[in-house]
Steps between C-alpha positions, in 0.01 A plus 500: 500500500846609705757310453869562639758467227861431625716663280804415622442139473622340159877412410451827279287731760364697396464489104241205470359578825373838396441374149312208602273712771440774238366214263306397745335842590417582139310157467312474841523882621539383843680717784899431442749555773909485420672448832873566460755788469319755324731659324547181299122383499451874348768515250335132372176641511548804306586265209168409531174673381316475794239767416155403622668261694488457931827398540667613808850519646551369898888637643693170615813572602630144525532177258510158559785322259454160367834389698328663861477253723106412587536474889726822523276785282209443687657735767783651342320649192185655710430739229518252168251537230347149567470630886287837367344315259404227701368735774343674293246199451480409882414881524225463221623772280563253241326176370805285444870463440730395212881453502738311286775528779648272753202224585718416811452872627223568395351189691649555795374875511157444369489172798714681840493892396168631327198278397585185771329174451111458455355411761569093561711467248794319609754583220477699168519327184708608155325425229554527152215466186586319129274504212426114409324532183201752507470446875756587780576310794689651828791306661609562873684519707805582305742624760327615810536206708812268400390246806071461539293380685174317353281761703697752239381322205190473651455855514728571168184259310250733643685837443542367148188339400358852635717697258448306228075555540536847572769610278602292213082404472529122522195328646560227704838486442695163517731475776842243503845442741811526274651172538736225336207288413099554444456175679383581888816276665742688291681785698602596791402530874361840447388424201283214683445742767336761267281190317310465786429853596427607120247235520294596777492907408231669244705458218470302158847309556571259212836386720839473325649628211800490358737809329414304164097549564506871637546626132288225405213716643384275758481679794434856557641548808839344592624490852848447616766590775685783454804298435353271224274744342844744421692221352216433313344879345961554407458163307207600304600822431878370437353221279311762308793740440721164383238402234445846305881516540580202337199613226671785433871335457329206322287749244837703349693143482378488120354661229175279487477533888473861524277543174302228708555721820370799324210324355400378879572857703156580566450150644814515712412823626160351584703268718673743670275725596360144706785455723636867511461605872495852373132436395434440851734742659455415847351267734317579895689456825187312676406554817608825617286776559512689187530436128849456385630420184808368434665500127863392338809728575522536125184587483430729161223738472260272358591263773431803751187568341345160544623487819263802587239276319566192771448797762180593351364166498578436848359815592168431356505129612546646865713227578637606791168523645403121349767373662454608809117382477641170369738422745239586814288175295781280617649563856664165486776610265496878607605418827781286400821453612683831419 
C-alpha cells in the first residue's frame, strides 16, 4: 500500500511520527510517505535504520498547530502537510492518510479543500474505535456535528455499520443510538427522530443503549451527535486515566499493597492495554472521499504505528467505495436535509 504519513502532526512532530511510520514500514513493507519540513523529517529519519525500507520524504513547507484555528488554515496554510498529504490521495498517488494533528483542521481540509464529501453524503462523521473485550466497537460522531439532524445519524449508522464489516471484520454488526435510557421513550426529540429512521434502514438496530452498556459489549456500532458522542469518548477515556491513577496511588500506599501490586502487574497491564487508545491509534473521518485517519496529539510511535494499521484496514475494506454503494441503497436519507 501508499499511505501519506503527516509528520508534522503529533504534540512532539516529528519524533513518534517518524518512529511510529518506520515501525510500521518494517512490519507491513508498504510505500511510506513523511509530509513535513524535510530537514526535520530527515534528521528523525536518519535515526532510523531504514535500509530495505520504501520510506519517502514529501517537502511541506507549512504546519498546522494544535491552537490554528479550523475555519482559518483551510486557506491560509495552502501548502500544510495535511493539504499535500491529503491531495496526494485525491490525486491517487497514495492509498490513504494518517495524522495525529488538529482533527478540527484536518476535517475541514479533508471536507472544503482536497477530498470533498462522497457523493450524497450530507455531513462527515468523527469517529473513534475502543477495544471492548476481544472485540471492538466504533463510536461516532464524536465532534463533527455538535447540532444533527436524524438524516445524519441515519447516514452516520450506515457509514459505521459499513466500517465495522469491512474493516474491523464484524459480521452483522449490532447497531444502537447513545441515549439516557435503553427504553425506546427515553431521549430526546432527535433521539426519537433517529428511532424511526434507524428502524426502517438495512441495519441490525437493537435501539438504545446507555454509556453503562457500550463497554458492556452490546452494541457494535454506537451512533451519536457530534455533541453527545465528544462528551461521551473524553469521559471514557477520562474515566480510564482516573482509575489506573488512583491504582497506582492506591498500590505504593502500603507495603502489602504494592507486594500485592507487584504480584498483579501482568494482569493490570492486561487491562491497560484494553482501554489504551494507543492500541488503536486512530479512528476514520467517514464520508469523505479518501481514507483518513485521525490519531491522539500525543500520539507515540506505537500509537502512530497502529494508526497506519487502521489505514490499512480501511484500505482493504474499500470503505470509501462501500459507502458510497451503501448510501445509493437508501436515497431517502441521502437526500436529506443538509
Amino acid at each position: 500500500m501508499r499511505i501519506v504519513v503527516d509528520a508534522m502532526g503529533s504534540d512532539e512532530c516529528p519524533v513518534p511520527d517518524v518512529a511510529g511510520a518506520v515501525m510500521a514500514a518494517q512490519e507491513w513493507n508498504d510505500a511510506l510517505f513523511l509530509v513535513g519540513d524535510p530537514q526535520r523529517v530527515r534528521q528523525e529519519l536518519d535515526r532510523h535504520n531504514t535500509r530495505g525500507l520504501n520510506v519517502e520524504i514529501v517537502p511541506a513547507e507549512q504546519q498546522i498547530l494544535m491552537t490554528d484555528k479550523p475555519g482559518v488554515v483551510g486557506q491560509s496554510k495552502p501548502h500544510s502537510s495535511m493539504h499535500i498529504g491529503m491531495n496526494m490521495v485525491k490525486d491517487n498517488l497514495a492509498d490513504a492518510f494518517v495524522t495525529a494533528g488538529n482533527t478540527g483542521a484536518a476535517m475541514a481540509i479533508a471536507t472544503l479543500f482536497t477530498l470533498r464529501r462522497i457523493q450524497g453524503v450530507r455531513r462527515p462523521a468523527l469517529s473513534s474505535i475502543f477495544r471492548v473485550g476481544t472485540q471492538n466497537l466504533i463510536l461516532l460522531d464524536i465532534g463533527a456535528n455538535a447540532d444533527s439532524k436524524p438524516e445524519w445519524l441515519g447516514q452516520f449508522a450506515m457509514m459505521g455499520k459499513i466500517y465495522a464489516q469491512q474493516a474491523l471484520g464484524i459480521q452483522n454488526p449490532r447497531v444502537a443510538l447513545l441515549s439516557n435510557g435503553e427504553e425506546e421513550g427515553k431521549g430526546n426529540q432527535l433521539i426519537h427522530e433517529a428511532q424511526a429512521l434507524l428502524q426502517s434502514l438495512e441495519l441490525r438496530f437493537i435501539g438504545n443503549v446507555e454509556p453503562k452498556d457500550v463497554f458492556r459489549g452490546q452494541a457494535d456500532v454506537v451512533v451519536a451527535d457530534g455533541f453527545v458522542g465528544n462528551i461521551a469518548v473524553k469521559s471514557f477515556e477520562a474515566a480510564a486515566s482516573l482509575l489506573f491513577d488512583l491504582i497506582r496511588t492506591e498500590i505504593k500506599s502500603d507495603l502489602v499493597s504494592t507486594m500485592g501490586g507487584l504480584l498483579a502487574r501482568r494482569a493490570f497491564r492486561r487491562v491497560y492495554k484494553q482501554v489504551d487508545p494507543f492500541e488503536v491509534g486512530g479512528a476514520p473521518l467517514l464520508g469523505v472521499n479518501g481514507v483518513v485517519i485521525i490519531g491522539h496529539g500525543r500520539s507515540n510511535a506505537r500509537a502512530v504505528k497502529n494508526a497506519i494499521r487502521q489505514a490499512r484496514l480501511a484500505v482493504e475494506g474499500r470503505i470509501v467505495e462501500h459507502i458510497q454503494a451503501g448510501l445509493e441503497k437508501h436515497s431517502d436519507i441521502k437526500m436529506g436535509a443538509g
